[in-house]
C-alpha positions in Angstrom: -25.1 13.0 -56.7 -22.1 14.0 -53.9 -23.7 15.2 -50.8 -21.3 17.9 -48.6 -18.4 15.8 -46.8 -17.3 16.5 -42.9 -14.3 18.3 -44.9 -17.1 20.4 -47.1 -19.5 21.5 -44.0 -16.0 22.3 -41.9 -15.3 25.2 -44.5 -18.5 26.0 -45.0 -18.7 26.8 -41.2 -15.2 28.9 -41.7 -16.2 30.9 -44.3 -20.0 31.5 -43.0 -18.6 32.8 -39.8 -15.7 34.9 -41.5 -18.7 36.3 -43.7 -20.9 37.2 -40.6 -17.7 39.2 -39.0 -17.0 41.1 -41.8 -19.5 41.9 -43.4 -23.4 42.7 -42.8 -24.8 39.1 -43.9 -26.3 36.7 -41.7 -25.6 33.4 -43.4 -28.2 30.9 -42.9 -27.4 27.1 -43.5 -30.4 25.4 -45.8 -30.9 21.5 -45.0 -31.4 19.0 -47.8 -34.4 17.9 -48.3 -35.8 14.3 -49.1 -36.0 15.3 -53.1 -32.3 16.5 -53.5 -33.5 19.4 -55.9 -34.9 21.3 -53.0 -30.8 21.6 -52.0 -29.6 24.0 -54.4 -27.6 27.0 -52.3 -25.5 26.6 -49.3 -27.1 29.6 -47.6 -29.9 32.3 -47.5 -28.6 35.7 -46.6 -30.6 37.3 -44.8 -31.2 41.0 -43.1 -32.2 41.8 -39.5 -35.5 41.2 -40.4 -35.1 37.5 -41.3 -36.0 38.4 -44.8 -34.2 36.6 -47.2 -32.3 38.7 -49.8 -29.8 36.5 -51.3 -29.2 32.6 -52.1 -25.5 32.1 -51.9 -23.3 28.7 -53.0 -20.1 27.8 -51.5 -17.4 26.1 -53.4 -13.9 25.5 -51.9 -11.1 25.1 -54.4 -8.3 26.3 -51.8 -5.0 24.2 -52.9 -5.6 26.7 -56.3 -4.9 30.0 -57.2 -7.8 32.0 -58.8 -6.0 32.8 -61.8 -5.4 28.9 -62.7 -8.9 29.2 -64.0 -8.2 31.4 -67.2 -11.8 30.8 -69.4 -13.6 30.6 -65.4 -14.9 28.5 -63.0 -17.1 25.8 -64.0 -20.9 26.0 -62.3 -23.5 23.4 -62.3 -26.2 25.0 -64.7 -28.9 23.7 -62.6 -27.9 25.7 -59.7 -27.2 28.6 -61.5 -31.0 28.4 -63.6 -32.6 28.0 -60.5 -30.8 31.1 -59.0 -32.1 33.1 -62.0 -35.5 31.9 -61.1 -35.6 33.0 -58.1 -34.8 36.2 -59.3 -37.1 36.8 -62.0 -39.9 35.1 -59.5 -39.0 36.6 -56.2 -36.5 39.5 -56.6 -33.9 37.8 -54.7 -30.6 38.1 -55.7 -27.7 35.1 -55.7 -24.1 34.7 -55.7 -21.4 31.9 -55.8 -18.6 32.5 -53.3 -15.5 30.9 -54.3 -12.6 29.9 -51.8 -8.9 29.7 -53.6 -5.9 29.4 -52.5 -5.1 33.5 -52.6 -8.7 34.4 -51.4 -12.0 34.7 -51.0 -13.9 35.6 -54.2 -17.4 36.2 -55.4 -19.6 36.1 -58.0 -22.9 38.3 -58.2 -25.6 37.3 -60.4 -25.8 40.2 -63.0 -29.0 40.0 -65.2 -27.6 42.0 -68.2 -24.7 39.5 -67.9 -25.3 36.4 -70.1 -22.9 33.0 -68.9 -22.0 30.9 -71.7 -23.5 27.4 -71.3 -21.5 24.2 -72.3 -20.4 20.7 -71.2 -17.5 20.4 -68.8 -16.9 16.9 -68.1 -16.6 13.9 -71.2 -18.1 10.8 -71.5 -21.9 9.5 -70.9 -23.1 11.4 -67.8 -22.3 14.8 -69.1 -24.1 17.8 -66.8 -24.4 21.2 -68.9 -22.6 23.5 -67.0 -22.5 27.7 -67.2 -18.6 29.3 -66.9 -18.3 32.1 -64.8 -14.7 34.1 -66.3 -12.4 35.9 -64.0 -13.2 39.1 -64.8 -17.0 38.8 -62.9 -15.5 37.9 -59.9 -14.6 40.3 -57.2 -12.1 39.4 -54.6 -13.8 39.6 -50.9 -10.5 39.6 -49.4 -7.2 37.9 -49.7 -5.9 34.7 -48.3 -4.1 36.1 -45.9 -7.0 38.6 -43.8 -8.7 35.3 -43.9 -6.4 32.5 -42.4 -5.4 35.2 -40.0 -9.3 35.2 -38.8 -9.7 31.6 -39.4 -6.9 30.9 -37.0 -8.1 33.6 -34.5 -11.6 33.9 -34.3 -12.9 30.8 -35.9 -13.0 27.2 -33.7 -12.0 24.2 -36.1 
């Protein structure tokens, strides 16, 4: 299993804070644990009250444009399961925030909304995966608000 690269936490921290500023999530980091399945989100979201209320996973694909993924974006069915269970369990929502080349975009879990489940990569060590289409993601805000803050208000 990859862990997060230096590269991976750095936009992490980028987006977390561009988040924060604009909208009304607090974004908090969760560590890995020792058993790598307690490390399924990036973040809890929480309100003022330190309540969490969402599970949110970041994944940077920011040398491509959103619509180079026609059929979707290809999620580890793991994460996504376990997201669902938290919801059916606990009532708290999850979302995958994606970070393209033209923007910031997210997904919302949507439990009326079934994913289709299937195998993305060939060979020996397939992982089933779920695919997340185009038209379920909503764009947070373009490229363009967001290199202007990342350049401002955000220290690399």
């Amino acid at each position: 299993m990859r862990y997060e690269t230096k590269d991976d936490l750095n936009n992490e921290e980028l987006v977390r804070q561009y988040l924060e500023k604009t909208t009304q999530w607090d974004l908090v980091k969760l560590a890995r644990g020792s058993n790598e399945n307690k490390y399924l989100f990036d973040w809890a979201v929480t309100d003022c009250n330190s309540k969490i209320v969402k599970f949110a996973e970041f994944k940077a694909r920011k040398t491509t444009k959103h619509d180079a993924f026609p059929e979707g974006i290809v999620i580890s069915l793991q994460k996504y399961n376990k997201g669902v269970e938290y919801y059916n369990s606990n009532n708290i929502d999850f979302c995958f925030i994606f970070w393209f080349e033209d923007g910031l975009f997210v997904y919302s879990y949507d439990p009326d909304h079934k994913l289709p489940v299937k195998f993305f990569h060939e060979g020996e060590n397939q992982e089933p995966t779920v695919l997340i289409s185009p038209e379920l993601w909503r764009m947070q805000c373009p490229v363009s608000d967001f290199s202007k803050t990342k350049k401002q208000e955000v220290a690399t």
